[in-house]
Kinemage of the C-alpha trace (Angstrom):
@kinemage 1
@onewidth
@group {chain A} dominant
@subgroup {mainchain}
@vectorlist {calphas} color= white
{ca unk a 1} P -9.677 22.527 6.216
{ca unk a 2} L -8.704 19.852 3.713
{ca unk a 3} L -11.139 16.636 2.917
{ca unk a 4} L -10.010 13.555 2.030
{ca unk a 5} L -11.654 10.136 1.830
{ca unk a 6} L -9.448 7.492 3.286
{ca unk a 7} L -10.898 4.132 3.444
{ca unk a 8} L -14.264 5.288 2.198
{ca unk a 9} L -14.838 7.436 5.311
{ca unk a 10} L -14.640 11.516 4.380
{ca unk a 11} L -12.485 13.011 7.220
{ca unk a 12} L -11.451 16.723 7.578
{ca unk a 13} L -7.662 17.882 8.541
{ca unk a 14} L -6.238 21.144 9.546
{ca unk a 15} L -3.083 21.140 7.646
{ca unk a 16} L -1.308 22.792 5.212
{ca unk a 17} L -2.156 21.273 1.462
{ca unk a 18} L 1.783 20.546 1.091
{ca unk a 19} L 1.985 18.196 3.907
{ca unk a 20} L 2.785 14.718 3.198
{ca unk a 21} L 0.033 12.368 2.856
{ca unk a 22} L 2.469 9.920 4.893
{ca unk a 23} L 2.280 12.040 7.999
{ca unk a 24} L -1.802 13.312 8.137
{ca unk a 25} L -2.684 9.250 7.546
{ca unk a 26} L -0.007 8.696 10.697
{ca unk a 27} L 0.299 11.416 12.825
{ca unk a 28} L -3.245 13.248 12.527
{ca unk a 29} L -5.573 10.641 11.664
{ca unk a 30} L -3.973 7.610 14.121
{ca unk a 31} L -3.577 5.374 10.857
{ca unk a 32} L -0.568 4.081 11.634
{ca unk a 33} L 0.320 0.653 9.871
{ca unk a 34} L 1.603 3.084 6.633
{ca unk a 35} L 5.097 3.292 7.158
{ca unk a 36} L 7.867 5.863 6.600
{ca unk a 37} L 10.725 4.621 4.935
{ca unk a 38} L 13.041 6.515 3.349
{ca unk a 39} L 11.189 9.894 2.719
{ca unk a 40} L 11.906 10.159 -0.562
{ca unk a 41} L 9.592 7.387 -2.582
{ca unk a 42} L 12.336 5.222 -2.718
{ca unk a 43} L 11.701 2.162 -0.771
{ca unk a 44} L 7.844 1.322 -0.833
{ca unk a 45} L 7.199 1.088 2.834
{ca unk a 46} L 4.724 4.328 2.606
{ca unk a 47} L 2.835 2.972 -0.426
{ca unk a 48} L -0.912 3.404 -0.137
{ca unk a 49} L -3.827 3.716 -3.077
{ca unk a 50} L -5.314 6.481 -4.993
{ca unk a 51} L -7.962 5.782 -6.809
{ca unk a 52} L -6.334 2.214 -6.670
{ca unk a 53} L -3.567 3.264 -7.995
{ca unk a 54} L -0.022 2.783 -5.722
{ca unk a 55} L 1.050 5.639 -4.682
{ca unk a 56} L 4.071 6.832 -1.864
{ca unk a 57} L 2.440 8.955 0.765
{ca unk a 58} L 5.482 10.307 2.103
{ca unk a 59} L 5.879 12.435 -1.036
{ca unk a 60} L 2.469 13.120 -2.065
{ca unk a 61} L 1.069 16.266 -0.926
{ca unk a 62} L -2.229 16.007 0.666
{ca unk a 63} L -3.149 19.556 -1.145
{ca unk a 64} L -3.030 17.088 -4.525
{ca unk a 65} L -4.766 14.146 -3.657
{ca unk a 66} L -8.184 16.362 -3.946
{ca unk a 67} L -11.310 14.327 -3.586
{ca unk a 68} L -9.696 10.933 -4.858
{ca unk a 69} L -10.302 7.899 -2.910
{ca unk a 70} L -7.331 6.978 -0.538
{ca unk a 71} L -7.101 3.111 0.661
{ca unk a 72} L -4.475 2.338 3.493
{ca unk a 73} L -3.262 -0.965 4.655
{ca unk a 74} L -6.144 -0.600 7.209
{ca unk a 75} L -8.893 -0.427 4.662
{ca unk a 76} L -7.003 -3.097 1.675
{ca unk a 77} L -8.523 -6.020 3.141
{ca unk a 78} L -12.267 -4.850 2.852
{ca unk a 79} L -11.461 -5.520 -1.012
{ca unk a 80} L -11.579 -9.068 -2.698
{ca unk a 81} L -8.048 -8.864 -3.907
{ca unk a 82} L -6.916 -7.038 -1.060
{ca unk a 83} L -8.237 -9.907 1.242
{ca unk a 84} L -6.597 -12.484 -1.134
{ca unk a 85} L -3.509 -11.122 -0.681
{ca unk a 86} L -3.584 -10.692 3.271
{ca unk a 87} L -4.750 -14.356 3.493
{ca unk a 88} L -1.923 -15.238 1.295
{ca unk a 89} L 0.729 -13.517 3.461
{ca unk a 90} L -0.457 -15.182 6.148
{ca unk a 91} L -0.672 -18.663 4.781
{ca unk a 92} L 2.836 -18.362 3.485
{ca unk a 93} L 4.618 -17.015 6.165
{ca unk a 94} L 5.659 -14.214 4.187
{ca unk a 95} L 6.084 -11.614 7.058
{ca unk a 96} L 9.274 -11.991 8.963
{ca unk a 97} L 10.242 -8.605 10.635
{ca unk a 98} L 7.114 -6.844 8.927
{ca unk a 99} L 8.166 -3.398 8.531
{ca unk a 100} L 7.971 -3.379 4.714
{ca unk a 101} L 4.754 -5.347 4.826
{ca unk a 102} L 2.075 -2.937 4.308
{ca unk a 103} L 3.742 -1.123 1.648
{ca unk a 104} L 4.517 -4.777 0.101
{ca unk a 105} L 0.950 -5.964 0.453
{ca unk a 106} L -0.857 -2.225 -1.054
{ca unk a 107} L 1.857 -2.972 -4.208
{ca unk a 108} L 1.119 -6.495 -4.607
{ca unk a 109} L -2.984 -5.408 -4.385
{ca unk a 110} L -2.700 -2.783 -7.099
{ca unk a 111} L -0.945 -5.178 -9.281
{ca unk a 112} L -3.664 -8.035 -9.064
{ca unk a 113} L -5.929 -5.435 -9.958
{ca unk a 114} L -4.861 -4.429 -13.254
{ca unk a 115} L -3.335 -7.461 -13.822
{ca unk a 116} L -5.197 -10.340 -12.579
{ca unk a 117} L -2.951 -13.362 -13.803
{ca unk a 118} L 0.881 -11.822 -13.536
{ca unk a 119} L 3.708 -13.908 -14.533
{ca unk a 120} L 7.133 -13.796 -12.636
{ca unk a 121} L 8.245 -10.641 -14.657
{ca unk a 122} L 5.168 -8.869 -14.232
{ca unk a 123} L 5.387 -9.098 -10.203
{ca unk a 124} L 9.278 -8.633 -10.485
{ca unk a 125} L 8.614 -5.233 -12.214
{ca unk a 126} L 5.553 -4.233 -10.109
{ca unk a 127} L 7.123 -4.985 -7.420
{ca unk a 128} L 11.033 -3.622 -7.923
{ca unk a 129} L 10.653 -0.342 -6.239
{ca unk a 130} L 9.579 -1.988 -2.852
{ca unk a 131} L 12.323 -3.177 -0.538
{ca unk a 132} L 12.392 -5.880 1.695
{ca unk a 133} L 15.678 -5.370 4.552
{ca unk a 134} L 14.664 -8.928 5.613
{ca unk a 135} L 15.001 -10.256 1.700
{ca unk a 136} L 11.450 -12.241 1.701
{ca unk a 137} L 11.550 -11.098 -2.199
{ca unk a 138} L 11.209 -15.237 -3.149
{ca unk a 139} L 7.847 -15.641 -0.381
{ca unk a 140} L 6.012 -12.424 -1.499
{ca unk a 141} L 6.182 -13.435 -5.385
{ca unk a 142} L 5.065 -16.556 -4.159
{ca unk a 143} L 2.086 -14.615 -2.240
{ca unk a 144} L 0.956 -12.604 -5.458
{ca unk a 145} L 0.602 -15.722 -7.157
{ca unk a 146} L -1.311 -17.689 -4.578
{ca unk a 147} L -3.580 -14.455 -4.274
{ca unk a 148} L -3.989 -14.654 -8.172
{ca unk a 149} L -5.633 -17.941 -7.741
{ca unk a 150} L -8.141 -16.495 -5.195
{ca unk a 151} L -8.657 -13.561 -6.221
């Protein structure tokens, strides 16, 4: 048995330590607004937190994650910055097909946290290694900063 804490919540799994994060938050524990992507940390759309830190599940054994604190996309919004950037998304419009989104939104989180006040650089480079199909690249920087302000 392997225990992880996902969303502050200690839950037990039955699978082999070198299975993908991705697929025990999606296919064992029913968490399903991570995404898979690519499958090979390329693209963002599996991005969750470890010990706030961004992270992409679909290469991260869950054998390694050890007692660290996992936050999904399910769990973000329970934070201050977290909800800041979910209500900015919203207000903005920033979704349009959505698959990206989660991914997008646990990035933009992580960055607010260690950097509270990012200027168009910062969120270009935080935010570089997660790709949008639908190209809402100009709404989401414009998310991050109206989540600054809340946040």
């Amino acid at each position: 048995m392997i225990e992880i804490n996902i969303n502050g919540e200690r839950r037990e799994t039955s699978v082999d330590g070198d299975t993908p994060l991705l697929w025990v938050l999606r296919d064992i524990l029913g968490l399903t607004g991570t995404k898979f992507g690519c499958g090979i940390a390329q693209c963002g759309a599996c991005t969750v937190h470890v010990d706030g830190e961004a992270v992409r599940s679909c290469r991260l054994p869950v054998g390694a994650v050890g007692k660290r604190a996992i936050t999904t996309i399910e769990g973000i919004g329970a934070t201050p910055i977290g909800a800041a950037v979910q209500k900015a998304w919203l207000d903005l419009e920033v979704i349009q097909c959505g698959y990206c989104q989660s991914g997008q939104i646990m990035a933009a989180t992580a960055l607010l946290a260690s950097n509270p006040k990012p200027d168009d650089d910062a969120i270009d480079a935080a935010m570089s290694g997660n790709i949008c199909r639908c190209g809402t690249y100009v709404r989401i920087r414009e998310g991050i900063k109206q989540a600054a302000i809340r946040a």
